[in-house]
C-alpha positions in Angstrom: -96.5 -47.6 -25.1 -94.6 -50.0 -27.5 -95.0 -53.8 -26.0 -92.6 -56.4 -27.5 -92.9 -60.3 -26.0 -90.4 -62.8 -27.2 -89.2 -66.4 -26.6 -86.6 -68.0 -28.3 -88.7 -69.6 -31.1 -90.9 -67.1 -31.5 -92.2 -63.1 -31.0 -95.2 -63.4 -29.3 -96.5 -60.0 -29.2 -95.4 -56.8 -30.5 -97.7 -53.5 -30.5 -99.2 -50.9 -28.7 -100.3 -51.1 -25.5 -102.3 -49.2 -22.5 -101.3 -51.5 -20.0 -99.3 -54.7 -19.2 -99.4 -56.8 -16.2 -96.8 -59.4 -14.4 -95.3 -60.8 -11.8 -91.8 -60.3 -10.0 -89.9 -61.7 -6.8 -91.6 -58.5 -5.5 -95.0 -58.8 -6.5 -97.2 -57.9 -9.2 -96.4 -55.1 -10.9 -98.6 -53.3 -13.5 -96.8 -50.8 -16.3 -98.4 -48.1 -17.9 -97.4 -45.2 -20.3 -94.4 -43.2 -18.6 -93.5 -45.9 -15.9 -90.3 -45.5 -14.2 -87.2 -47.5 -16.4 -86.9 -50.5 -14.8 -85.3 -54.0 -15.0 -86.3 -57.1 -13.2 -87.0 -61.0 -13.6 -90.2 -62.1 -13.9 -91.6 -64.8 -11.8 -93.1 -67.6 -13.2 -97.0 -67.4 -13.8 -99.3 -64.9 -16.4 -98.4 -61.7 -18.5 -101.4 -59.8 -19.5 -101.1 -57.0 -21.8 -104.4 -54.2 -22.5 -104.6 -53.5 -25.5 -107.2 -52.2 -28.3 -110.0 -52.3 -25.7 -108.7 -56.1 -24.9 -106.6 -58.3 -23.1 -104.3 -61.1 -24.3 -103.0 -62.8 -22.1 -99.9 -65.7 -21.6 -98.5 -67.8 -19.3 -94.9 -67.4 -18.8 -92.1 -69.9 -17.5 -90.3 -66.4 -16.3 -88.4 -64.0 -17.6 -86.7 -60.6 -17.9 -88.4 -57.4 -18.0 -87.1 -54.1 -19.3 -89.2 -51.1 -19.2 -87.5 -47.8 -20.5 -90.7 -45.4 -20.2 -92.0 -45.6 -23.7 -91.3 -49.1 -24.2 -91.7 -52.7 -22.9 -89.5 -55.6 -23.3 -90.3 -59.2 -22.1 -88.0 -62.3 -22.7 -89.0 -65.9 -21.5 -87.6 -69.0 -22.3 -91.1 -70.9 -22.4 -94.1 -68.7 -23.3 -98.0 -69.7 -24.4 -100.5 -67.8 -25.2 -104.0 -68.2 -23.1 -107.7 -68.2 -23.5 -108.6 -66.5 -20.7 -108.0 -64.4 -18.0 -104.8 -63.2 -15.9 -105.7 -66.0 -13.2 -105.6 -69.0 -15.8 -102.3 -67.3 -17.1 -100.7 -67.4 -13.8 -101.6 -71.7 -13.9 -100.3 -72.0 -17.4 -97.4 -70.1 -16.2 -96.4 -72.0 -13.5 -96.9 -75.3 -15.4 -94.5 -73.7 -18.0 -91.9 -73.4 -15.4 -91.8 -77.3 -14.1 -91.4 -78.1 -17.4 -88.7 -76.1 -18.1 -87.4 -77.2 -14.8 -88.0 -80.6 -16.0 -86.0 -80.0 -19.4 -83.4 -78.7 -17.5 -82.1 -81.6 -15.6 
């Protein structure tokens, strides 16, 4: 499935993917080829996306999510890629989101 990640300054990821991995008000939620079209928000915390027998990951400040079975869309205001795995994303993420928070007022 096509996987496109984008923040206002920049797009963070675009390609193929076997799998991508995040977090809504309902829980974690992992997509793969043919899921179900979907819309939702992403909470704040990590995006991991399989790909090429790999995973990059980022932390996210949160987001919108559109799946429409053969592709994946994710905007975020504040997004930063991660060295390391989904559980360091998630902290990255969530520092992300007080800043933004932060910004904000």
């Amino acid at each position: 499935m096509f996987v496109e990640v984008v923040c206002p300054e920049e797009n963070c990821f675009t390609g193929e993917a076997t799998m991508v991995i995040s977090r809504t008000p309902n829980g974690e939620i992992g997509i793969l080829e043919g899921h179900e079209p979907t819309v939702a928000t992403l909470q704040p915390g990590g995006l991991t996306i399989e790909h090429d027998n790999q995973r990059t990951s980022f932390g996210i400040s949160g987001g919108i999510l559109q799946i429409t079975g053969e592709k994946v869309i994710v905007l975020a205001e504040l997004i930063e890629k991660v060295d390391g795995d989904h559980e360091k994303a998630i902290e990255v993420g969530q520092g992300l989101a007080k800043q933004a928070f932060t910004t904000e007022e």
